[in-house]
C-alpha positions as CSV (number, residue, x, y, z in Angstrom):
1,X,20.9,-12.9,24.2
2,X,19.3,-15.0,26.6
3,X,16.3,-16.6,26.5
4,X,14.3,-14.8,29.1
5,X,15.5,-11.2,27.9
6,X,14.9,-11.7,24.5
7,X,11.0,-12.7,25.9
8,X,10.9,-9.2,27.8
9,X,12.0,-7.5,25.3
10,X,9.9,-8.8,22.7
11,X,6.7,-8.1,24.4
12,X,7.8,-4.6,25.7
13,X,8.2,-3.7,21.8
14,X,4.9,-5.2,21.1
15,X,3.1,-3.4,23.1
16,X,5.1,-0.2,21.9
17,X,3.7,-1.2,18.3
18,X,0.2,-1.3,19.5
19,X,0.7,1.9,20.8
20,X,2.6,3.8,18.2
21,X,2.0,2.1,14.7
22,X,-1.1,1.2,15.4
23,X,-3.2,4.2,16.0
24,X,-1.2,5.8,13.1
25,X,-2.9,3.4,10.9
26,X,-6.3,3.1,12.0
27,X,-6.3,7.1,11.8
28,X,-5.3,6.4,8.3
29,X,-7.8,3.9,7.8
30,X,-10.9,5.8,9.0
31,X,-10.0,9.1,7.8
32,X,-9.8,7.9,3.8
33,X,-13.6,7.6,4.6
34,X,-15.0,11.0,4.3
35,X,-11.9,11.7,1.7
36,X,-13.0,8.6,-0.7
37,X,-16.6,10.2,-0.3
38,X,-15.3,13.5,-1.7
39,X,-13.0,11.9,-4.2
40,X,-15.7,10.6,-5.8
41,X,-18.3,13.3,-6.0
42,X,-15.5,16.8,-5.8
43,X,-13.1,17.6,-7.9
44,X,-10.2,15.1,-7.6
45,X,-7.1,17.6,-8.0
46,X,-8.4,19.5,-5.2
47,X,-8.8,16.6,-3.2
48,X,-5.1,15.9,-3.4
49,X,-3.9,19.2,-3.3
50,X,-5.8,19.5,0.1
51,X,-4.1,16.3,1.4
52,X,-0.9,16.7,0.2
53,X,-1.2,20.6,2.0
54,X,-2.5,18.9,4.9
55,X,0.2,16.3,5.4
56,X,2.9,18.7,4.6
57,X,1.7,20.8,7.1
58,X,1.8,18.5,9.7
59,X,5.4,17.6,9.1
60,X,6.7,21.0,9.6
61,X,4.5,21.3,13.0
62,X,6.6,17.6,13.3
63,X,9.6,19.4,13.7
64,X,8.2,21.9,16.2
65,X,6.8,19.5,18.3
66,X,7.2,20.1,22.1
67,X,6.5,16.5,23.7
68,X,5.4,13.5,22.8
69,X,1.9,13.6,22.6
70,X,2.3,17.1,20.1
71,X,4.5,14.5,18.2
72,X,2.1,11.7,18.0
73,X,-1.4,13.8,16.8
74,X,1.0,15.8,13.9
75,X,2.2,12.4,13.0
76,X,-1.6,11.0,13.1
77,X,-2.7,14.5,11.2
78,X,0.5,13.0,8.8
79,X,-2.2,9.8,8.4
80,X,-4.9,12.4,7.2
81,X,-3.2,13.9,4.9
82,X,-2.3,10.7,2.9
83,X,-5.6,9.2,3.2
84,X,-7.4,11.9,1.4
85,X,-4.7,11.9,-1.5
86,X,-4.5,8.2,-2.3
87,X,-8.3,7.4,-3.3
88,X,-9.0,10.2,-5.3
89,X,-4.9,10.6,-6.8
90,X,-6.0,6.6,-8.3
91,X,-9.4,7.2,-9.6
92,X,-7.8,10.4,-11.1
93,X,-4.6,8.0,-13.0
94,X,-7.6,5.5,-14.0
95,X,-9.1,8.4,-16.1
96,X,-5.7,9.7,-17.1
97,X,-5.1,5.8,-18.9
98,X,-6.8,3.7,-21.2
99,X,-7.6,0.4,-19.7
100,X,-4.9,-1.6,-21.8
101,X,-2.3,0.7,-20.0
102,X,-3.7,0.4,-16.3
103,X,-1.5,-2.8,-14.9
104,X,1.9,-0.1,-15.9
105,X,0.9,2.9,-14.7
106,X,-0.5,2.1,-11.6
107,X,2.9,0.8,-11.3
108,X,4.9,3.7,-11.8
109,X,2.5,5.5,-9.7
110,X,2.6,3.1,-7.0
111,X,6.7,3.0,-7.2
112,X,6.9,6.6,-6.4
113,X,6.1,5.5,-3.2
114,X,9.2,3.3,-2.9
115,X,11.1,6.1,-4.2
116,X,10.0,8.5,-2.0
117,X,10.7,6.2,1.1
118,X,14.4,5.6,-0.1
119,X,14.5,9.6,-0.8
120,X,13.3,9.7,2.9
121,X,15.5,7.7,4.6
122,X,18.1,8.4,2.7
123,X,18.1,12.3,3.1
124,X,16.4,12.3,6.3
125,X,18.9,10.5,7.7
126,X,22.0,13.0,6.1
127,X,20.2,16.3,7.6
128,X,19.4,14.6,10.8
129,X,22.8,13.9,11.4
130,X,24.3,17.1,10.2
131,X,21.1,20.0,11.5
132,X,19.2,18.0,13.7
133,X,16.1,15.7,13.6
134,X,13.5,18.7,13.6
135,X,15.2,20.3,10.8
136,X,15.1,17.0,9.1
137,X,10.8,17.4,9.2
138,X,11.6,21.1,7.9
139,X,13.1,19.9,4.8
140,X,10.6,17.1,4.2
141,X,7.6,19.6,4.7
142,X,8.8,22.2,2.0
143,X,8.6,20.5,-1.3
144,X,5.9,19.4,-0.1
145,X,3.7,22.5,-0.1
146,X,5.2,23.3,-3.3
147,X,3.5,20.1,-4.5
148,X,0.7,21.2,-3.2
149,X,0.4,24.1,-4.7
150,X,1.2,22.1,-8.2
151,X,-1.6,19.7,-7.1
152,X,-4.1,21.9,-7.3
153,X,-3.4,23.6,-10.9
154,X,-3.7,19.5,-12.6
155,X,-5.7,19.3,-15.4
156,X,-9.2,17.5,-13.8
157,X,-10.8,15.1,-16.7
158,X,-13.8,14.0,-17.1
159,X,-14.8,10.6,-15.7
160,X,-15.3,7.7,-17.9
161,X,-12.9,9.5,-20.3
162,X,-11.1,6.3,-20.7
163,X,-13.7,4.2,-20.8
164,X,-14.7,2.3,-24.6
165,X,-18.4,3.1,-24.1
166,X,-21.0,5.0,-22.0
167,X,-20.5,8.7,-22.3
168,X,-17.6,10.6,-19.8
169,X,-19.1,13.2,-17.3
170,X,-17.7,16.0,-14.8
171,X,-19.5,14.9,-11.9
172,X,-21.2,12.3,-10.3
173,X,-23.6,11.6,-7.5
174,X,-23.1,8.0,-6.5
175,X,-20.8,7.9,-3.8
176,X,-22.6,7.0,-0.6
177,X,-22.9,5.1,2.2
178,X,-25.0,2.6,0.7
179,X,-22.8,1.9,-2.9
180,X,-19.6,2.3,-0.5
181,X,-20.5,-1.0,1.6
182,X,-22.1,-2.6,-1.6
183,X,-18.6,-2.5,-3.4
184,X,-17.8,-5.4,-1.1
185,X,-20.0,-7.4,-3.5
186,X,-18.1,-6.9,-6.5
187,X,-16.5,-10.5,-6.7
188,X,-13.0,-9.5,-8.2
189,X,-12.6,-6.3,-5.9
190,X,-13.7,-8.1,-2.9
191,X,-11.6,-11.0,-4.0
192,X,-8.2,-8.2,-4.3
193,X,-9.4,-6.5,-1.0
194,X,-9.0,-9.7,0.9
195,X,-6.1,-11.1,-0.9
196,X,-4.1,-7.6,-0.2
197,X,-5.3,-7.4,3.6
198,X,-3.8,-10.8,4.2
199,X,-0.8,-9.4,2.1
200,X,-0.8,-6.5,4.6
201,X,-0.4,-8.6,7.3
202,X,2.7,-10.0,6.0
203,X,4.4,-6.6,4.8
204,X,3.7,-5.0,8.0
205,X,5.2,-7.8,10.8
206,X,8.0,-8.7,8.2
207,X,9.2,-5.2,7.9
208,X,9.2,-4.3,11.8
209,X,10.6,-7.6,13.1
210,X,13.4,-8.4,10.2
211,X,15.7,-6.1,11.6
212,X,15.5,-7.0,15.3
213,X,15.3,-11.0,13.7
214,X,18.6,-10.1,11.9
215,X,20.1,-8.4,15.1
216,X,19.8,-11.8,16.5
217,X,20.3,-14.2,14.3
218,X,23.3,-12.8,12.1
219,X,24.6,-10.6,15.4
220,X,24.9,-7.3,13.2
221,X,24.0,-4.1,14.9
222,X,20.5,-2.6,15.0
223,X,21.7,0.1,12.6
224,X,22.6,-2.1,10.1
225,X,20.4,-4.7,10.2
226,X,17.9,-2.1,9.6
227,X,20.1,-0.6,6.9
228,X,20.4,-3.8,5.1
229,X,16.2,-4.6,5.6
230,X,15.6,-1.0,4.3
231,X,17.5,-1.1,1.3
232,X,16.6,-5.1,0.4
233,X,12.9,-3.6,1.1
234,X,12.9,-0.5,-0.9
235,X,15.2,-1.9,-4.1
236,X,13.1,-5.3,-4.3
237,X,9.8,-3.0,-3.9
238,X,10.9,-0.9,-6.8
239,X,11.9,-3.6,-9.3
240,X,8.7,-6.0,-8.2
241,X,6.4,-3.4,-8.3
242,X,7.7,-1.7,-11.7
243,X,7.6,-6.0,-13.3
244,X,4.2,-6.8,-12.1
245,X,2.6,-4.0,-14.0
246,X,4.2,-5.0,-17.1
247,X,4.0,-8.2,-17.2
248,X,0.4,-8.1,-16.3
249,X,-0.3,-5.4,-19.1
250,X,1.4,-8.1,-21.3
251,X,-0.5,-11.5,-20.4
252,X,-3.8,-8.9,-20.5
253,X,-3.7,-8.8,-24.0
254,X,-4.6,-13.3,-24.0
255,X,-5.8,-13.8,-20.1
256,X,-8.5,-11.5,-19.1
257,X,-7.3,-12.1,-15.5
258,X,-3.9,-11.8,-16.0
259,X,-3.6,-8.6,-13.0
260,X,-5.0,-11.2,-10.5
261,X,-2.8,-14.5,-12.0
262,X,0.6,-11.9,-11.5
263,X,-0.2,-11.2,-7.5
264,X,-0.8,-14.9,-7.1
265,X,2.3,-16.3,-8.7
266,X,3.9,-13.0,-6.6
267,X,1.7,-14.8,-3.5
268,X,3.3,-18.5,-3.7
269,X,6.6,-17.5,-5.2
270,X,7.3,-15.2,-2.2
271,X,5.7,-17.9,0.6
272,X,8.6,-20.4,-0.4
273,X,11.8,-17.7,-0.7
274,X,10.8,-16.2,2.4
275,X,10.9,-19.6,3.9
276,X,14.4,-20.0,2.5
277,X,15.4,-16.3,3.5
278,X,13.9,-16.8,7.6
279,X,16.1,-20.1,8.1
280,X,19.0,-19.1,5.6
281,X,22.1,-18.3,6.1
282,X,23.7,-15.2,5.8
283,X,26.2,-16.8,3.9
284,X,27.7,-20.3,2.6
285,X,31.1,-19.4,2.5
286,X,32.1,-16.8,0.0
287,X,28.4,-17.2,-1.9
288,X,25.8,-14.9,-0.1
289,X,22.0,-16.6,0.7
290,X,19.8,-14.6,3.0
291,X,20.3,-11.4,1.3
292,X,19.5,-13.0,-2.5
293,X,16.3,-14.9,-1.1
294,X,15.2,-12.1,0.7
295,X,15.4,-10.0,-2.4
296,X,13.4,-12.2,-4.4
297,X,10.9,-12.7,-1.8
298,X,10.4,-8.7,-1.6
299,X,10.0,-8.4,-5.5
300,X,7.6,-11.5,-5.8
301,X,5.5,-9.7,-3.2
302,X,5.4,-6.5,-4.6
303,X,4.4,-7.9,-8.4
304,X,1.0,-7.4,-7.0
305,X,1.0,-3.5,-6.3
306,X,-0.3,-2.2,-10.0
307,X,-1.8,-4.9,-11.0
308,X,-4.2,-5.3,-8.3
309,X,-4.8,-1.6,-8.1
310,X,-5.5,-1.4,-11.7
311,X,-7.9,-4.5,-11.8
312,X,-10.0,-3.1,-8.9
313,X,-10.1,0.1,-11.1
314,X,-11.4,-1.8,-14.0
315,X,-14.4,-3.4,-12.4
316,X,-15.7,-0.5,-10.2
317,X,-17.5,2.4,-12.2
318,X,-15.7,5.4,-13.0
319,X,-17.9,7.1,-10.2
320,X,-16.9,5.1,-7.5
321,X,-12.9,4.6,-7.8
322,X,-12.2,6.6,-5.4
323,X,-14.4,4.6,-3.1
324,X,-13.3,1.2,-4.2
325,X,-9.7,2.6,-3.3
326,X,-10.8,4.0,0.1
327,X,-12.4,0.3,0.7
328,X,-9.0,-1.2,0.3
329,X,-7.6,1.2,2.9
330,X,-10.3,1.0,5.9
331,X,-10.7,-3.2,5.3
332,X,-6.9,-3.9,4.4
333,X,-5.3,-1.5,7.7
334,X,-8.1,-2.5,10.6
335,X,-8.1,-6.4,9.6
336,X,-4.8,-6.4,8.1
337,X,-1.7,-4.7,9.4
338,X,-2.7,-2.2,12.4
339,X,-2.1,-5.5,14.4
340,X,0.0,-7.2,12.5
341,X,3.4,-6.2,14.1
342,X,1.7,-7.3,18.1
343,X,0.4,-10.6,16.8
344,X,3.9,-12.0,15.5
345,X,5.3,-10.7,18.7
346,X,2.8,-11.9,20.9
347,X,3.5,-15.1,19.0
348,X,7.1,-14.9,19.4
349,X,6.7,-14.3,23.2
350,X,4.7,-17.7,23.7
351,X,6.5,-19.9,20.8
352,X,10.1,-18.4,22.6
353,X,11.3,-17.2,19.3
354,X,10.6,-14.5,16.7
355,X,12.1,-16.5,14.0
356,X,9.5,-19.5,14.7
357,X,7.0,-16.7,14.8
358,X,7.1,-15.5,11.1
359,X,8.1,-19.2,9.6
360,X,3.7,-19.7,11.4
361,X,2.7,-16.7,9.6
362,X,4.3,-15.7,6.5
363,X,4.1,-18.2,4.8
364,X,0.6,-19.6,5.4
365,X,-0.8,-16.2,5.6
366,X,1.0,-15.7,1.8
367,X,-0.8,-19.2,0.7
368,X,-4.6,-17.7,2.2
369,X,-3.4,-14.7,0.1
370,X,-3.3,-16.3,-3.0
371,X,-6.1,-18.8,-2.4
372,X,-8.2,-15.7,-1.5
373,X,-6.9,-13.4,-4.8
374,X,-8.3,-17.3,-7.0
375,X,-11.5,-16.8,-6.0
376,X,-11.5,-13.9,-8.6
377,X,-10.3,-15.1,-11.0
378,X,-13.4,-16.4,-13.2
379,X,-15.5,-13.1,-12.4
380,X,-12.6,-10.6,-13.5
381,X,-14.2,-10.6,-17.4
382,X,-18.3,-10.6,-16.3
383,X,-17.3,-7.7,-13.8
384,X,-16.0,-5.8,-16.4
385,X,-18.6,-6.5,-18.7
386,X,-20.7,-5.7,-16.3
387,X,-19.4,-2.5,-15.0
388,X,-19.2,-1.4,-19.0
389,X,-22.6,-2.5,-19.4
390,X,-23.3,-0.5,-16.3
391,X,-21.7,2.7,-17.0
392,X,-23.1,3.0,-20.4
393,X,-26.6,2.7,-19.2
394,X,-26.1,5.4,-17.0
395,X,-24.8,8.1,-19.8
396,X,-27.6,7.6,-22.0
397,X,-29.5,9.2,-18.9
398,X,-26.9,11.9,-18.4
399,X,-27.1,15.4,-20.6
400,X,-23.9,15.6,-22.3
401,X,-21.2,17.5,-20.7
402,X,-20.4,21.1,-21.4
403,X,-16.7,21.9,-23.1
């Protein structure tokens, strides 16, 4: 492709990211406001069931869309619908699991994700072909609603229930404004939040441009460049996300930071095999070397997912996990990767290649991250002490709970 097409053509998509992904995550990001408000002080199986309905809802209006703007606000009211579920669906696991168990299961609940997007693409793509593309959104809507429905009937239990002191309590009155911004000053958390928005970045431009980068580089088509990103992306999600919880589970039990120490090594493993995996090639003779490197690179960035999750659970009250989750969304999508897809190819438009554009980013960006994630390391065991400390002050003012 020539040099000057390849230009126009990157900073026509560019500007088509800003327009399209963008808004759908900023919607996302701002809407988990009032929803991480309500996860906190409502009852949390509502609060999912509610945004589950919501989001299923708005994929079957998907498929009935009539232009492009009907298309783009069911799509946004898509964004809604997940933002309510995630903050109050974690702070629900976190008093499902004792602490000991938190690094695994956020793991498994955070792989359901993966599975559901290989599930997606994977059967979405089968119906579109054969019925159609709106009856593709028809199918995607129904279970759904019937998971909805099942959402709401989960047994709610009481907060703190996990927790080795302080007394646990059906519901809380924290959540506000006020304790929402002040979660920022929770070393460890804030020291996760940054490290993940900086991760964020990273996921987002990497998974929009590899295909196109691919398209050029190794000359496959679009489809299967974006077959062969999607599955890399979705397999090396799975297996990273699934290790990092156990492993950090397993060094928990001598290193009270262990959940941080596994997304850092993830961090500065996967800035040098992305490195190898951008100027690789697809081959060296018979042995295979992009695909392998880029593999590695997508599990070592994924070993983060539970781990992280769980450690922000651990040093955040049990009245305020919803919140602490919702902080991750709104800081982690408008600083991290609502832009994140424009910047690498408003980079790639003035560098003249995209390639040279993700070689600047990725891998620095991955070294902030795990510079960023340190700085919690020695607080991790004083938060938590602290939070305990915290938490058990507060029951001894509550009236105990009636069964």
């Amino acid at each position: 492709m020539p040099a000057t097409s390849s230009r126009s053509w990157s900073a026509s998509t560019s500007s088509t990211t800003w327009t399209a992904g963008s808004p759908f995550l900023l919607v996302y990001a701002v809407a988990a406001l009032p929803f991480g408000y309500w996860g906190d002080r409502g009852v949390r199986s509502t609060v999912i069931g509610v945004g589950v309905t919501i989001w299923s809802l708005a994929t079957l209006v998907s498929g009935i869309a009539g232009n492009y703007v009907q298309l783009f606000l069911s799509r946004s009211a898509v964004g809604v619908g997940e933002a309510s579920y995630y903050p109050a669906g974690t702070s629900l696991v976190s008093d499902y699991f004792p602490k000991e168990q938190r690094g695994r299961v956020m793991s498994i609940w955070s792989a359901g994700s993966a599975i559901g997007i290989a599930v997606g693409y994977a059967g979405g793509g089968i119906i579109a072909d054969h019925l159609g593309w709106r009856t593709a959104f028809y199918f995607a809507a129904a279970p759904g609603l019937l998971f909805a429905f099942l959402a709401f009937t989960m047994r709610e239990p009481l907060r703190g229930s996990m927790e080795k002191v302080g007394q646990a309590v059906k519901r809380t009155s924290e959540a506000s404004a006020r304790t929402f911004v002040n979660l920022m000053r929770i070393p460890t958390l804030r020291a996760a939040i940054l490290a993940q928005t900086v991760l964020y970045f990273v996921l987002a431009s990497n998974a929009f441009w590899l295909p196109t980068l691919l398209h050029r580089r190794f000359d496959l088509s679009l489809s299967a460049a974006g077959l062969l990103a999607g599955v890399v992306l979705v397999l090396g999600g799975l297996i990273g996300t699934l290790a990092g919880g156990w492993i950090a589970d397993r060094r928990a039990k001598t290193s009270p930071a262990a959940h941080l120490e596994v997304g850092i090594a993830g961090f500065l493993i996967g800035a040098v095999f992305i490195v190898i995996a951008l100027v690789a090639p697809l081959n060296i003779g018979p042995v295979p070397v992009f695909v392998p490197a880029f593999l590695i690179t997508v599990i070592a960035l994924y070993m983060h997912a539970g781990p992280f999750t769980a450690v922000s659970q651990d040093v955040v009250s049990p009245a305020l996990r919803a919140s602490a989750v919702t902080m991750l969304l709104f800081v982690s999508h408008v600083f991290g990767d609502s832009h994140s897809t424009f910047d690498v190819g408003w980079i790639s438009d003035h560098v003249h290649s995209l390639q040279l554009a993700l070689l600047i980013t990725s891998p620095t960006l991955l070294v902030v991250a795990a510079i960023v994630g340190a700085t919690g390391l020695k607080t991790v065991k004083p938060d938590s002490e602290k939070m305990e400390a915290a938490w058990a002050a507060r029951s001894e003012k509550e009236p105990a709970p009636a069964l």
